[in-house]
N, C-alpha and C positions, 0 to 999 in steps of 0.2 A: 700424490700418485707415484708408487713406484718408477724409477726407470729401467729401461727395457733390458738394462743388463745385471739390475736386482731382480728381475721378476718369477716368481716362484711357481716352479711346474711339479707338478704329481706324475710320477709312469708308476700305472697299475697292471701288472704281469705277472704270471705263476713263476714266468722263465727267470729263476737268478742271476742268469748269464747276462739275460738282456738287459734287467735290473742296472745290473753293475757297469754295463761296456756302455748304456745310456749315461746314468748319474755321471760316468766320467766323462763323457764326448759333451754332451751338454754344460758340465760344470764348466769345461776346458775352454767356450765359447759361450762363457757371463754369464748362464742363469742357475739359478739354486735349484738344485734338485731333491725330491723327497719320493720314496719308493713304497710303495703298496703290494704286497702277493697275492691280495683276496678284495672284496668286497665288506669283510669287515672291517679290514686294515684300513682301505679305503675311507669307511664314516668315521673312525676314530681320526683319523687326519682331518679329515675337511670340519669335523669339531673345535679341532684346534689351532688350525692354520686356516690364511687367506691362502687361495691357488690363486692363479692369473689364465693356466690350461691346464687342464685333467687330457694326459694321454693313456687310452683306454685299450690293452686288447679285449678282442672278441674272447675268441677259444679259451675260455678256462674254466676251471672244475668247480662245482657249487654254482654260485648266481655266475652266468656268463656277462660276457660286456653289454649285451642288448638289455641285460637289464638293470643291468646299473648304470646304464647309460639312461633309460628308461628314470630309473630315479634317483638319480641327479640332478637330470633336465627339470623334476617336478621342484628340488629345489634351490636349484640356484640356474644361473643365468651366464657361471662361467663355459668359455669356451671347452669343448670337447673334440679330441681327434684320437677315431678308432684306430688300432691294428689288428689290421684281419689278412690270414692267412688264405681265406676264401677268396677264389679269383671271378666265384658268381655274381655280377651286377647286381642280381635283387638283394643278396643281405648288404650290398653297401647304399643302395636305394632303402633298406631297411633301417639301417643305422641314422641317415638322414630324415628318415618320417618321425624315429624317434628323439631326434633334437639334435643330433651329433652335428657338429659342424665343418668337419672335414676329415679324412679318413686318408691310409697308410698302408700300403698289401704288404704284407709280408711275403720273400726275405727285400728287405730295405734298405737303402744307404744312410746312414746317419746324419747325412747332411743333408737329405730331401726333409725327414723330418725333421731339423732344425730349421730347412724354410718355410715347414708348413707352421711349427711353432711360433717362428717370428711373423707371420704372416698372418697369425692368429692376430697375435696380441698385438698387430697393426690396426685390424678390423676392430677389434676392442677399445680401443685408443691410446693403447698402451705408450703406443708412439706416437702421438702424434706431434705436431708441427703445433704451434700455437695459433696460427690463421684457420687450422684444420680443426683445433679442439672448437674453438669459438664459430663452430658451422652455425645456419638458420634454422629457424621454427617457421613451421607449414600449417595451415587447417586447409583443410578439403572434406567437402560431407560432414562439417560437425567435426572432424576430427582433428585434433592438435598435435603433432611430430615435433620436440625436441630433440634433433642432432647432436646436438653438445652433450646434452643430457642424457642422452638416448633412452628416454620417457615416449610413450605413447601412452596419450588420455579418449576415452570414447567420447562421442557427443554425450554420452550421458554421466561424463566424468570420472570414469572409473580408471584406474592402470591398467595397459593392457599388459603381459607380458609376453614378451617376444623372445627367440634366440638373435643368436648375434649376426648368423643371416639371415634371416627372417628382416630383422633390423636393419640392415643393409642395403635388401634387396628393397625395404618400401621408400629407406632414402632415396636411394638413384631414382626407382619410378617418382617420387615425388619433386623431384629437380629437374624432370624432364619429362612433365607432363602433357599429356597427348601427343605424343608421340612413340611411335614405334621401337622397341627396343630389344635386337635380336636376343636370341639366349648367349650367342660370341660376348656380345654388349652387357650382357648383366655377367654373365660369369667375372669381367674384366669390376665389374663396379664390388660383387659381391666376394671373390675368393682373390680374383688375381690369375693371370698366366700360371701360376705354382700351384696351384690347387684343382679343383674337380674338371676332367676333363670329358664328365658325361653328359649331354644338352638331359636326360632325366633329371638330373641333379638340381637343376634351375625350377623344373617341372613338379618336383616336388616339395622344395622351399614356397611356391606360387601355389600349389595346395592346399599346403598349411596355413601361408598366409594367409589365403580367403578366408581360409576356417573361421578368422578370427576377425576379419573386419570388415565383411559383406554379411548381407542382412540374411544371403540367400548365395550360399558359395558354390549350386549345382548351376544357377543363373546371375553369375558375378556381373555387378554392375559399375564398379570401380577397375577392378583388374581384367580387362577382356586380353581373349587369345585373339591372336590376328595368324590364321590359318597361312601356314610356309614362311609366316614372319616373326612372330617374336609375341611378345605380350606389349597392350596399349594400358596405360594408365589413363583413364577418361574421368577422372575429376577436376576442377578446378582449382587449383592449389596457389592461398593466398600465402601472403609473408604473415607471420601469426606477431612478428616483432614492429610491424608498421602500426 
């Protein structure tokens, strides 16, 4: 695995400007950078390079960022962080339904998004600690969670695929099982102090993830809301390594 100051980042933007004053502020503080104008540019790269983070703007001409952010997320599993010049909640709530996993308003400092970069690819494992890479495996309801791997298998065997909050947010519930856990508390497990400062944000990764691992996600039986308080994990979550 790469380390964190090889780790190769895509910024995909119409703006040349931004292109250029990114590649250099990013190169300047360790990571490799590679530059896209379009969404073509974009597949031709990710054909021929590994990313570690796709930095994505919204606003641009032909396929905008929702939708290649849109299909992306269909095929691969690297982290994404939008720039969006929109200061409206819903399209960054948009960004996030569509797999994005942390986002950027324009105009920005370059060093926010340097911490949301590394911050990414801390959540990825980019960094991690060697205690932290070698985390535990869980079953709860049939279901299998390797942390290390960060593999999710159904009780009926299959992979599930997750994003990387997504992935995140079922570790922490599954570490601290039946118990309450505000949205303060998972943002802290899932992004960090440096990232999403909207309690939506949490409310729509726990949407998604229903989608994908309750039988019935209008009536969740694993992820319940605890009304003024936070969401409860109500399974019982064995060590899958004992």
């Amino acid at each position: 695995m790469a380390r964190p100051e090889q780790s190769h980042i895509l910024i995909v933007d119409d703006d040349r400007q931004i292109r250029t004053m990114l590649a250099r502020y990013l190169g300047d503080n360790g990571l490799r950078v590679t530059s896209a104008e379009d969404g073509r540019r974009m597949a031709e790269l990710m054909a021929r390079f590994r990313f570690d983070v796709v930095v994505l703007d919204v606003m641009m001409p032909g396929d905008d960022g929702f939708t290649l952010c849109r299909r992306l997320r269909a095929e691969s599993h690297v982290p994404i962080i939008l720039l969006t010049a929109r200061s409206d909640e819903t399209d960054r709530v948009v960004g996030l339904e569509l797999g994005a996993d942390d986002y950027v308003a324009k105009p920005f400092n370059p060093r926010e998004l340097l911490a949301r970069i590394r911050s990414a690819l801390r959540r990825a494992g980019m960094n991690a600690a060697p205690q932290e890479a070698a985390a535990s495996r869980f079953r709860f309801a049939g279901w299998t969670l390797d942390a290390s791997r960060r593999t999710l298998v159904s009780p009926a065997g299959s992979l599930v695929d997750l994003t990387t909050g997504e992935f995140d947010l079922l570790v922490a519930l599954a570490r601290h099982p039946q118990q309450v856990l505000s949205r303060d508390q998972l943002l802290d497990h899932v992004h960090g102090r440096s990232s999403f400062n909207i309690d939506r944000s949490i409310d729509v990764q726990i949407s998604r993830l229903r989608r994908k691992i309750e039988a019935d996600p209008q009536a969740p039986a694993l992820v319940k809301t605890v009304r003024n308080g936070g969401y409860f994990f109500s399974a019982e979550v064995t060590d899958a390594a004992a």
